[in-house]
C-alpha positions in Angstrom: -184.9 -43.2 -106.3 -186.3 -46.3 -107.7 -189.6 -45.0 -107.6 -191.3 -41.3 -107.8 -193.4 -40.6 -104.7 -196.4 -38.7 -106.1 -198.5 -37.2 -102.7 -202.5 -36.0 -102.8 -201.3 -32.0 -102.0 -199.1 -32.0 -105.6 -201.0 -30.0 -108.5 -203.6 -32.8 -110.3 -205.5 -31.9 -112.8 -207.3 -35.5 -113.1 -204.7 -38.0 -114.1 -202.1 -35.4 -115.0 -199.8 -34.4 -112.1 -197.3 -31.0 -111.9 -194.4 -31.4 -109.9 -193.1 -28.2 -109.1 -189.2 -28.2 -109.1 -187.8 -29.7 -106.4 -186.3 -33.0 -105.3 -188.1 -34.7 -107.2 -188.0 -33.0 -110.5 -184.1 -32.6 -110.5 -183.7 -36.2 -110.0 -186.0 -36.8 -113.2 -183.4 -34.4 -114.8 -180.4 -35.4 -113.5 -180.2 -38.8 -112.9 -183.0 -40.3 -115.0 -182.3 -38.2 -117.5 -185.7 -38.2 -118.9 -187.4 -36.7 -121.8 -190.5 -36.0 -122.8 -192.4 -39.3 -124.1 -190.2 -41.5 -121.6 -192.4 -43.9 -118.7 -191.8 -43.3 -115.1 -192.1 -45.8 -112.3 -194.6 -43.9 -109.7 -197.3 -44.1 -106.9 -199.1 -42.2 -104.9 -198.3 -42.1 -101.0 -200.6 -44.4 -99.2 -202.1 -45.7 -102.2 -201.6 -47.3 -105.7 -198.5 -47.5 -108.3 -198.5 -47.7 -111.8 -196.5 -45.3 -114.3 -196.7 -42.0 -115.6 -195.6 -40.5 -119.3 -193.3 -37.2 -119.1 -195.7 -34.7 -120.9 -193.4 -31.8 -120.0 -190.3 -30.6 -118.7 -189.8 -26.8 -118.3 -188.3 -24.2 -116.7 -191.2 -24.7 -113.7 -191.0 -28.3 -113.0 -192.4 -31.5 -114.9 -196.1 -32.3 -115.8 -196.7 -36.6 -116.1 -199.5 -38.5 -117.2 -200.3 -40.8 -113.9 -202.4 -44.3 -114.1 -202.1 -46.1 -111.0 -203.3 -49.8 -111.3 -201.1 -51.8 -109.3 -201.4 -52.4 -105.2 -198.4 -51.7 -103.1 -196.4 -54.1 -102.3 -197.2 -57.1 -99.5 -196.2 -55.9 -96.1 -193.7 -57.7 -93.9 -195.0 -60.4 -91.6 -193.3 -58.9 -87.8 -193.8 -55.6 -86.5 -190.7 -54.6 -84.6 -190.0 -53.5 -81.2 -186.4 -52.0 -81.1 -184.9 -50.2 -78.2 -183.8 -46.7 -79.8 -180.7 -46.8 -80.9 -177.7 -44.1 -81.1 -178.9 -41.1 -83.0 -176.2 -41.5 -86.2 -177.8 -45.1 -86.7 -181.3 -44.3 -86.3 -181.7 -42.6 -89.8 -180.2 -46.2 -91.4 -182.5 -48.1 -89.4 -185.7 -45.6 -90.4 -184.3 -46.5 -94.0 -184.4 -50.0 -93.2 -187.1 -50.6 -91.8 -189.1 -49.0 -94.6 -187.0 -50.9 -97.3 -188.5 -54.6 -95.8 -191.8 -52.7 -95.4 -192.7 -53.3 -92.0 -195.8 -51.6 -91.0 -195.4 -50.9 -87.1 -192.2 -49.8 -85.8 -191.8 -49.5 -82.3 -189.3 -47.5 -80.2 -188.7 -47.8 -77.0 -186.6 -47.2 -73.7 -184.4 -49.5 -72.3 -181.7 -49.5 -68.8 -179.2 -49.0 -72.1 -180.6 -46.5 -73.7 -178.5 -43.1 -73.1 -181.6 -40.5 -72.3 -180.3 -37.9 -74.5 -181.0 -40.2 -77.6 -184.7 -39.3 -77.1 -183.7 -35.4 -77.6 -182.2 -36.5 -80.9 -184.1 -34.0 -83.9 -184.1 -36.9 -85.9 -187.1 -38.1 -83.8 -189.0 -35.0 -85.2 -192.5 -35.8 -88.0 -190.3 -34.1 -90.7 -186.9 -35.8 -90.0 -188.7 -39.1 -89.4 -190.5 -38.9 -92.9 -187.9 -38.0 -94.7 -186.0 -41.0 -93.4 -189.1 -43.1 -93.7 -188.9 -41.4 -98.0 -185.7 -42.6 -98.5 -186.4 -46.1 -97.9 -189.6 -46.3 -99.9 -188.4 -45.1 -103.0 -185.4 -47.3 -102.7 -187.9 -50.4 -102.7 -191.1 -49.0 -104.6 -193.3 -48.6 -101.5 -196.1 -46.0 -101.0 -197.1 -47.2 -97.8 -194.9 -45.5 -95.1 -194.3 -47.7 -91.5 -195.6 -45.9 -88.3 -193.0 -44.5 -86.0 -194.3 -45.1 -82.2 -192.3 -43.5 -79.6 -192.6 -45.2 -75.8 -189.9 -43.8 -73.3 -191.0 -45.4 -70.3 -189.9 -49.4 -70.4 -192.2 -50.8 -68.0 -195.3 -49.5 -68.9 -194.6 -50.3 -72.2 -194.4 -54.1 -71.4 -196.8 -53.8 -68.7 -199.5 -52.0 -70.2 -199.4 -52.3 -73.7 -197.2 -55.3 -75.3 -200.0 -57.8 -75.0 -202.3 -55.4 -76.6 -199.9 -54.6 -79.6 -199.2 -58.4 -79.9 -202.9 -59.5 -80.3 -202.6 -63.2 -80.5 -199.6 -63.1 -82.4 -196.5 -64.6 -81.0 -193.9 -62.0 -79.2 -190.2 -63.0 -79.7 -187.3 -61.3 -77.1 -184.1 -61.3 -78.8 -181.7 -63.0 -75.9 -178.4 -64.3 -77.0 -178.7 -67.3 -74.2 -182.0 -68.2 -75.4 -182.0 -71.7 -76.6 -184.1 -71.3 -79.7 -183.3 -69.3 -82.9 -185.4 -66.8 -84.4 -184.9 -68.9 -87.6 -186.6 -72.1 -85.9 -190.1 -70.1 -85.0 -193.5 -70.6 -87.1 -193.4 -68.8 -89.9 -196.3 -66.7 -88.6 -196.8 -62.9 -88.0 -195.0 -61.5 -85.1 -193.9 -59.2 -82.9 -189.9 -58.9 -82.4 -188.4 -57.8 -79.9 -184.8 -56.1 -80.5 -182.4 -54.6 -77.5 -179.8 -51.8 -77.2 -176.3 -52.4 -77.6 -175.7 -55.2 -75.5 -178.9 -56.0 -75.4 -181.9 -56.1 -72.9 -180.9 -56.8 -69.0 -182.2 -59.5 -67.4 -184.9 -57.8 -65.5 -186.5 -56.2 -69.3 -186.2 -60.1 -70.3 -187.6 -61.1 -67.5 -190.3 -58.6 -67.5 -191.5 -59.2 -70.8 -191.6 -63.1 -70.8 -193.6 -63.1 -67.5 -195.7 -60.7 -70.0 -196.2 -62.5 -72.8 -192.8 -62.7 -75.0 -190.6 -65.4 -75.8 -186.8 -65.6 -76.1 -184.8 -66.4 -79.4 -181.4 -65.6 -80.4 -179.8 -64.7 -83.8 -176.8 -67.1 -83.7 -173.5 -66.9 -81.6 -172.1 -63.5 -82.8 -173.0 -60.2 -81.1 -174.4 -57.9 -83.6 -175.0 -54.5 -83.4 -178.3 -53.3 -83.9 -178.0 -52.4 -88.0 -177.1 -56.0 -87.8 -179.4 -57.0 -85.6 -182.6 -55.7 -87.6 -181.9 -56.6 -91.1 -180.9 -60.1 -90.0 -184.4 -60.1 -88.3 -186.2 -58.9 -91.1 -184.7 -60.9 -93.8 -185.1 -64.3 -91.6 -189.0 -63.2 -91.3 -189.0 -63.1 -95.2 -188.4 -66.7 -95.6 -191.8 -68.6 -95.3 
């Protein structure tokens, strides 16, 4: 936990916060190893970071002195659209995708996608967030990405792809494609990412005649954990 996610429903009392104990608290203790009079990285989810004084540290949780005067961090310039992937690699990706602090994460059906993925718990608010968390205070983020769940494929590309990119450019990942991600305009985008094995030709097909455009990632097949970061760290690079 590189940084202590304070929320609005915690106990303020103007800038002082209580955290009750918890999670939170016992990694103050544990691994911090704080004291009273030591500085705490924080922020506030959805909002500002700064640092916050431990005041006290008792048997009911730790009090901190809060001033938040720093902005989160820059978001990432593409939005991702990733088929969902198989449930024990959906919580790294969650992780992930919060880490690069992407601000629109798409999932979506695909002909590879087994159905039962989409009756995975970890598609639940609470198992999402928590996922979500983890990433965030890894990297010092307080602004979470938003999960949005489409199981139907065609609609998706059909109805609302063109909408979602809104005048940015849409790339396909498609190993045959003759470009590379790494050639396109540094630019906000949309990315497209398939299953394992990637999209079929009729979903590649379907969203080019929409509005996307194919790029590959190189001449190795990756899986999708290797997909995504080496998306994400290529649209770093400006």
């Amino acid at each position: 936990m590189n940084l202590i996610l304070l929320y609005a429903d915690d106990i303020w009392s103007g800038s002082s916060c209580f955290l009750a104990n918890g999670r939170r608290t016992q990694h103050i203790r544990a691994v911090l190893q704080a004291v009273v009079g030591d500085t705490l990285r924080v922020g506030l989810y959805g909002g500002a970071q700064g640092n916050a004084r431990v005041d006290v540290i008792d048997d009911a949780g730790v009090t901190l002195s809060v001033q938040l005067t720093q902005s989160p961090p820059p978001r990432h310039r593409f939005d991702i659209v990733l088929a969902l992937p198989r449930p024990k690699m959906l919580r790294r990706i969650l992780r992930t995708v919060a880490e690069f602090g992407v601000s629109n994460l798409h999932l979506i059906n695909s002909a590879r996608v087994d159905k039962s993925y989409w009756q995975s718990p970890l598609l639940s608010q609470v198992k999402l967030n928590e996922a979500l968390i983890a990433g965030m205070e890894r990297s010092q983020d307080t602004i979470a990405p938003v999960v949005h769940c489409h199981q139907r494929f065609r609609p998706f590309v059909e109805d609302e792809l063109l909408q979602l990119c809104n005048g940015r450019p849409c790339w396909i990942t498609d190993k045959g494609a003759a470009t590379a991600l790494s050639q396109t305009p540094a630019r906000p985008a949309l990315v497209m990412i398939g299953p394992e094995g990637g999209f079929v030709p009729f979903e590649v097909e379907l969203a080019t005649s929409v509005v996307a455009e194919r790029v590959h990632l190189g001449e190795r097949t990756l899986s999708v954990d290797t997909a995504l970061p080496a998306v994400l760290a290529q649209g770093l690079a400006l």
